[in-house]
N, C-alpha and C positions, 0 to 999 in steps of 0.2 A: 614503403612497398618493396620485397624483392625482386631481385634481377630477375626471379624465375616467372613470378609474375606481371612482371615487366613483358617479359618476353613473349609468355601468352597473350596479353594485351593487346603488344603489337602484331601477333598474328593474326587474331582476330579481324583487327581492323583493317590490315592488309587483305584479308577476304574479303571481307563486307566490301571494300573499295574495287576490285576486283569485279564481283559481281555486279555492282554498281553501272561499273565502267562496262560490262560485257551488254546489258540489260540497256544501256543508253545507246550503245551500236547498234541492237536489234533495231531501235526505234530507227535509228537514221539508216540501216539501210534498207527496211521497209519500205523507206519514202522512195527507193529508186528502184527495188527490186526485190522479187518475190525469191528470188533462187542463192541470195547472198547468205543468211544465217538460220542458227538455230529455232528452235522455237523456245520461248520463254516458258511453257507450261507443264509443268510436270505431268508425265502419263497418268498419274494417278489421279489429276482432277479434269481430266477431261470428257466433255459429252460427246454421243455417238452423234455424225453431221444427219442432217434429214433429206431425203429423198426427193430429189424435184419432183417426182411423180405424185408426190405425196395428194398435191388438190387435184390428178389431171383423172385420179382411177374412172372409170366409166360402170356407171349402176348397171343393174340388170334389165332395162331398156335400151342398152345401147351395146353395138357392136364393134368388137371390137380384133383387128386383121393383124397379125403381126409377120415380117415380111423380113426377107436374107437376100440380099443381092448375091449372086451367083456365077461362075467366072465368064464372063461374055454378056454379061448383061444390061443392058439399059435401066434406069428409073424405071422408066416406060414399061418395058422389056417384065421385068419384075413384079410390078402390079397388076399386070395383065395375067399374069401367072395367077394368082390372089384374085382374080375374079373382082378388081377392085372397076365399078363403072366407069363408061368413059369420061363422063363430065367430072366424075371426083378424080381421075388421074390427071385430069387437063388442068384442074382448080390446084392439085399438089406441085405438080410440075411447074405452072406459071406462075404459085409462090414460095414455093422454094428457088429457083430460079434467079429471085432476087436476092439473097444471103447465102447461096451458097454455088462453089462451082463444081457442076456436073461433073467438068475433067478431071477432079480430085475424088470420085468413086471408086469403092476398091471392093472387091468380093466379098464377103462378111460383114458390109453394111449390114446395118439393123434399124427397120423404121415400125413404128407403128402408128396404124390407121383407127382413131377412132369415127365410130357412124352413128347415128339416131336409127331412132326406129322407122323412119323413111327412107334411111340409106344414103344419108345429106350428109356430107362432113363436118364433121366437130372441131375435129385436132387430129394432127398429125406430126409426129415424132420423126427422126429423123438423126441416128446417131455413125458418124464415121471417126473408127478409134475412140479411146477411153475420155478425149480429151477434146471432143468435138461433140455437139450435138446441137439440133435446131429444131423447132417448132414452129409447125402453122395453126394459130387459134382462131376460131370462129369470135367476132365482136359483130353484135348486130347483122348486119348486112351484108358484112364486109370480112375479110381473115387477115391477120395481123402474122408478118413471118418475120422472125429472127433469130441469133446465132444466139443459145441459151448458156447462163451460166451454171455453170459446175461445183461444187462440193467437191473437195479433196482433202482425202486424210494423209499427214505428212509425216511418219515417223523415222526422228534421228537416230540412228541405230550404230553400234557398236561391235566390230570383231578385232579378236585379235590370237595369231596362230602362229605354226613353225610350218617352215618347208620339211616334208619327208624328201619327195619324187620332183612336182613342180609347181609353179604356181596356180597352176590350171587344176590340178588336184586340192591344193589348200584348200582352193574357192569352192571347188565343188564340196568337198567336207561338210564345208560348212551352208550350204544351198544355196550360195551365190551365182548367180546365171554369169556367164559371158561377157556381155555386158560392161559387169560391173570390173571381171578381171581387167580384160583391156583398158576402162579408165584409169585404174589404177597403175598399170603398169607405164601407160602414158603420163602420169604425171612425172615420174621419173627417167623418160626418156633419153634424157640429155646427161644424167648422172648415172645412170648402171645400165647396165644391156641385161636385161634376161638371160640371152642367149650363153651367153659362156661365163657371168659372175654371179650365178644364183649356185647355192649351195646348199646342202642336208642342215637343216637345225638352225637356218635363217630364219627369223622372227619378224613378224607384221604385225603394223594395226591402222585401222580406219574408222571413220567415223562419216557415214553416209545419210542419204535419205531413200526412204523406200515409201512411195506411192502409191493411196489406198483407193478406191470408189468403192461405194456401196460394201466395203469391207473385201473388196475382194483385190490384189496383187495386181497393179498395171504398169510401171515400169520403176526404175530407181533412178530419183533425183543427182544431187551436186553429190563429189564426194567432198566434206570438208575437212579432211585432216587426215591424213596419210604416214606414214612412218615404214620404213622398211631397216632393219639392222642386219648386217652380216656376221657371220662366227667372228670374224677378223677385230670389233668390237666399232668397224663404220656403220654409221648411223647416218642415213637420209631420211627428212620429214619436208612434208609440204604441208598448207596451210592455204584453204582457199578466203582470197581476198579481191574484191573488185574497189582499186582506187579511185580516187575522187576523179571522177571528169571521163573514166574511163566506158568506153560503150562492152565492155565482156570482162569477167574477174578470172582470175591466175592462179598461181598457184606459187608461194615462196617459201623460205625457210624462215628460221627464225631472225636472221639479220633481217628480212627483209630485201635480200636478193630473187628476184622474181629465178626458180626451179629451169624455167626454157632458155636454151641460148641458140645463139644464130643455125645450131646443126641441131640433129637429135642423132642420137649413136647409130639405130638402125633401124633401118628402111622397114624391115619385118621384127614387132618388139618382141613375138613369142616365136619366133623360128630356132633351127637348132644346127649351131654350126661346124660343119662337116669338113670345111678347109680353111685355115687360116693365112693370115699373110707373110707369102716368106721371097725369099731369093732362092731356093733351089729346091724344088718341092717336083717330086715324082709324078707326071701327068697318070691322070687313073686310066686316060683309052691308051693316050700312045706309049705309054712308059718312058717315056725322056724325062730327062729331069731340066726344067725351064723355071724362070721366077712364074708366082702366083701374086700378083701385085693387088689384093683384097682379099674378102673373105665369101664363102660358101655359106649361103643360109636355107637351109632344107625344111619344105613347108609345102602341106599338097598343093596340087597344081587348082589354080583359080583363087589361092591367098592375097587378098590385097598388098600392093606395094606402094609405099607412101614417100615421098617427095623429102629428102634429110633435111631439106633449107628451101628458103624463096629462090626464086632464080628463072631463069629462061630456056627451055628446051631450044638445045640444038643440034641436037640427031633424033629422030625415031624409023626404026625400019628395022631390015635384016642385015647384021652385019659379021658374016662368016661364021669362026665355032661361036662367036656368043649369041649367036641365033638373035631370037627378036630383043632389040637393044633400043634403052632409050638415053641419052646423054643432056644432062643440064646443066647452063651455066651459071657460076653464080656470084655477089661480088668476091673482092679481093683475091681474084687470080682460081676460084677453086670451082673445080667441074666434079660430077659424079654421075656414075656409069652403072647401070643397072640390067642384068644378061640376062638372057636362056627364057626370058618371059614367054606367056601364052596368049596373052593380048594384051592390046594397049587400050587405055581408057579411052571413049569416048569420045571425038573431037580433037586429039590429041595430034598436035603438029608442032613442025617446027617455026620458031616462034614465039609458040602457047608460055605464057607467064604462069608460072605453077607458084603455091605457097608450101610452107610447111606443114608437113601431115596430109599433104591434099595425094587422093588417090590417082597416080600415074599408068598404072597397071597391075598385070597379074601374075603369080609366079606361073612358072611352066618348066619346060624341058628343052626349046627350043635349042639350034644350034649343035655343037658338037658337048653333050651331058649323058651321064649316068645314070640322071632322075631326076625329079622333080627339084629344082634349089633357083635361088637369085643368087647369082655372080656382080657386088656391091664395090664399087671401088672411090678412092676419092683422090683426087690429082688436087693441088697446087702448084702453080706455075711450071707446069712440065713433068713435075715429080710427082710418084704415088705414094702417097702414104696408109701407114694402116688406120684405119676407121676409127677401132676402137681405141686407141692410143690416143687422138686428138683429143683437146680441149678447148673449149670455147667459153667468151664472156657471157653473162647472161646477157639477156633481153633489156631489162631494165631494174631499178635498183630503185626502194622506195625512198623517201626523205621526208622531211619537214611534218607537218600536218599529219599526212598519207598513213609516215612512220610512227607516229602517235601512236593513231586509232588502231595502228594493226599489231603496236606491241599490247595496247590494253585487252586487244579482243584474244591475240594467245593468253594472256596471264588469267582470263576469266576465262576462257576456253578448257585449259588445262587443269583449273582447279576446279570446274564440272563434272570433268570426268573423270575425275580424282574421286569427287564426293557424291556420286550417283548413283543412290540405292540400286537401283538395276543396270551391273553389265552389260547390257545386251541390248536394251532398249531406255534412250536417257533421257528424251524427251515424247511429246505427240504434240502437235496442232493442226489445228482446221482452215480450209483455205478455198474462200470463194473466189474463183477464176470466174472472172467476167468477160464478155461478152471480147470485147476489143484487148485483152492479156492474153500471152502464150505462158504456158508451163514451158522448161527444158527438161527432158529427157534425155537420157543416155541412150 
């Protein structure tokens, strides 16, 4: 045999093993979770999923009421609008009542009432968001009420673009909502700032899921595989993986370094920064020139601000030019200070154990500012340092086992999408959500 067929041989085989290996993770992490992988089946042999409506339609003997909660409304409130009688409102009420809770009603409910030709309830529908619905069926004498499962179409899908302008423009180019921008940009939180090291002719790609009913668009699942490259020839990739024993999966590179570490760069990942950190920097109201000990991140007023690390608030209030300020501490010596906000979240005191990413306030203008920005800073032990210049360890680091399964699932991951007739869309499957399962959503 030649070396050259030799060499094919053993590419072959190295795919075949490959696939193999990618196709046997699907299996085991099915057994723990619905939001961990791809789907095994190629778009091209998949069937359209069927409508739970499909046995409930009502003939032409029977009536049938369909009904929109409305903003101020009650159950109650609602069907009474709908002319629905009162003993069939009391019969819907007292079983739904059991499966579902009332206080989780939101405007744009949608129920429908089925009636006989007496005006006696049959069935009644009962849908809140795409990923909720419940049924009361008439059995005999009696109505049977439970949280119904769902049908969902799952398609893994595929972009990949340049920065012209920002990233908010790539996404939209290409019709990705919001959403999906921000997760993406979260996963690299900890390794690039948007704000000041995205550049013209930076190159993306991801690999998502986008969530169907009845064929029509309700939100976008996990992202699983991310990459961002800069001019400069740096390359960040993340790769979602949930280790063994772990209750939520992550996001790592290819060592197998989990992507998050104790800090994330910045409080606001799509803000745009106006002042950097220096020792002699021109005040813009009073014209002195005094140190600016952090950065300026410019973002309209009411933008979420998010929490750089775990830790414990130990200022919030008003405190001189930086107006509404909130300060948290956090381990090994390092505090972080967050200015000019327009309100503070919620409950928020001093105290309050906050995590990272968790929402602590909003931006605003508060204090002595020019406009809308968060004034971001980060002290250890005494000293301020600039933000974006730190570095930190990751979170955690796979090994043993862990590391196995999650180098086979890149190496079958990456020659998928090497060899997938359709760029753009590389898989589809179906997926019955039962009764006691949540989907996640972005």
């Amino acid at each position: 045999m030649t070396t050259a067929k030799k060499i094919i041989l053993l590419s072959s085989t190295l795919t075949l093993f490959a696939l193999f290996a990618f196709f046997l993770f699907l299996n085991y992490s099915d057994n723990r979770s619905n939001n961990l992988a791809f789907s095994a089946v190629p778009a091209t042999t998949t069937a359209p999923p069927q409508s739970l409506d499909n046995n409930n339609e009502a003939d032409s003997s029977h009536t049938l009421v369909e009904g929109e909660l409305q903003s101020g409304d009650t159950l109650s409130k609602s069907l009474s609008r709908y002319n629905i009688d009162p003993t069939v409102r009391e019969q819907i009420l007292n079983n739904l009542a059991s499966c579902l809770d009332f206080r989780r009603l939101r405007p744009k409910d949608k129920y429908r009432v089925f009636l006989d030709d007496q005006g006696q309830l049959l069935r009644c529908e009962y849908e809140t968001g795409p990923l909720e619905s419940y049924s009361i069926t008439k059995s005999a004498d009696t109505f049977v009420a439970q949280r119904d499962s769902i049908n969902v179409s799952i398609k893994t899908c595929m972009i990949e673009d340049s920065i012209s302008t920002s990233l908010f423009d790539a996404f939209a180019k290409n019709q990705m909502k919001a959403p999906l921008v921000y997760a993406f940009a979260d996963i690299f939180s900890s390794r690039i700032d948007f704000n000041t090291e995205l550049q013209k002719n930076d190159t993306f790609q991801l690999v998502f899921e986008k969530y169907f009913k009845d064929d029509e668009f309700i939100g976008y699942g996990n992202i699983l595989y991310a990459r961002y490259q800069q001019q400069d020839g740096e390359t960040f990739e993340g790769f979602f993986y949930q280790p063994d024993g772990s209750k939520a999966g992550a996001y790592f590179d290819a060592d197998g370094e989990e992507l998050g570490t104790s800090f994330i760069k910045s409080p606001v990942p799509l803000g745009r920064v106006t002042s950097t950190f220096s020792y002699r920097r021109i005040h813009p109201i009073s014209g002195v020139m005094r140190p600016h000990l952090g950065v300026d991140l410019a973002a309209p007023i009411g933008t979420p601000v998010m929490a750089t690390a775990d830790g414990t608030v130990s200022y919030v209030g008003f405190k001189g030019g930086f107006g509404r300020q909130i300060i948290i501490s956090h381990p090994g010596g390092y505090k972080t200070y967050y200015g000019h906000l327009s309100r503070f979240s919620n409950g928020l005191q001093r105290g309050s154990a906050v995590t990272q990413k968790e929402i602590i306030g909003y931006v605003g203008s508060s204090g002595i500012s020019t406009g809308p920005h968060l004034d971001y800073r980060v002290q250890q032990l005494g000293a301020f340092h600039d933000p974006f210049s730190l570095e930190f360890k990751p979170k955690s680091v796979l090994m043993g086992k862990n590391l196995v399964i999650f180098k086979s699932h890149i190496a079958a991951l990456t020659g998928l999408i090497e060899s997938s007739p359709d760029p753009e869309i590389l898989y589809v499957r179906h997926l019955l959500i039962k009764s006691d399962e949540q989907l996640t959503m972005l």
